[in-house]
N, C-alpha and C positions, 0 to 999 in steps of 0.2 A: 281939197284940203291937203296940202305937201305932206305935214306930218305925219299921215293917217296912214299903221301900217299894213301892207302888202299880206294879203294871208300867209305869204309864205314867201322866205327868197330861193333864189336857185344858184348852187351854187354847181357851175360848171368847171370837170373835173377831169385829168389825164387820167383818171385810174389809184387801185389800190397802193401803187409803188410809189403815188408824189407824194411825201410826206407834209409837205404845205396844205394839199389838201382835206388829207388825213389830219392835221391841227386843225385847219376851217371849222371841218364838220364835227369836230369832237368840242371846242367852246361855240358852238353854235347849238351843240346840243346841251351844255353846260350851262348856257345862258336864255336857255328854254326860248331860240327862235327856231320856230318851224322855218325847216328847209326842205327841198326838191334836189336832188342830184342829177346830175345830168354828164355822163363820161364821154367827152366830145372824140372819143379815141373809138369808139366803134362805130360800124360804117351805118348801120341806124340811124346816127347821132348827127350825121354832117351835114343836117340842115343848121343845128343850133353852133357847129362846128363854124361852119362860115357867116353864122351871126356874130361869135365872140369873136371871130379873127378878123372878118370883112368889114361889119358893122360895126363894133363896136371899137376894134384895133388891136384888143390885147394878143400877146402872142405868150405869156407865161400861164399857168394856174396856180392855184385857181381863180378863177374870175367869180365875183360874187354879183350880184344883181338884185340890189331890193327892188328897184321900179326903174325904169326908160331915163333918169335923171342921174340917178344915186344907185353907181357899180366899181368897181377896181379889183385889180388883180395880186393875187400873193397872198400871203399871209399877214392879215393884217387885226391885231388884239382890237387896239383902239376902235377902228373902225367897225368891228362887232360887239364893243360895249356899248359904242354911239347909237347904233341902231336897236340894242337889248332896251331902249329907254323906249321905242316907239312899241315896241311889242310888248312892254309890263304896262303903257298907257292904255292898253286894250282891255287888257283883264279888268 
């Protein structure tokens, strides 16, 4: 089922100082979607590092990722209003 959402998205991040990020995570929590963070800048991290950059392409953050289909990078409103509609269909 495409619409059915993701327990949670991840949004992969450079860190406290990207402010795009810091927007993300703050109407992601404003719009009540469970999120995962993941700061692709520590050396931990550089498997998911060269998944967003390798696999996936992006080269800005942050990169958001509800599921293998539906992901994009930066800060983007609409596109976490759109998805706040698959996670209030859960409730």
């Amino acid at each position: 089922m495409p619409d059915a959402a993701p327990r949670a998205v991840t949004v992969y991040t450079t860190g406290p100082a990207c402010v795009q990020c810091m927007l993300t995570e703050s109407l992601l929590a404003d719009l009540d979607i469970p999120f995962v963070e993941c700061d692709i800048t520590r050396n931990e991290n550089s498997a998911a590092r060269d998944y967003v950059v390798g696999d996936l392409g992006y080269t800005r953050a942050p990169v958001v990722v509800v599921d293998e289909h539906d992901h994009w990078s930066g800060f983007q409103p609409d596109e976490l209003k759109r998805i706040a509609a698959r996670f209030a269909s859960r409730s």
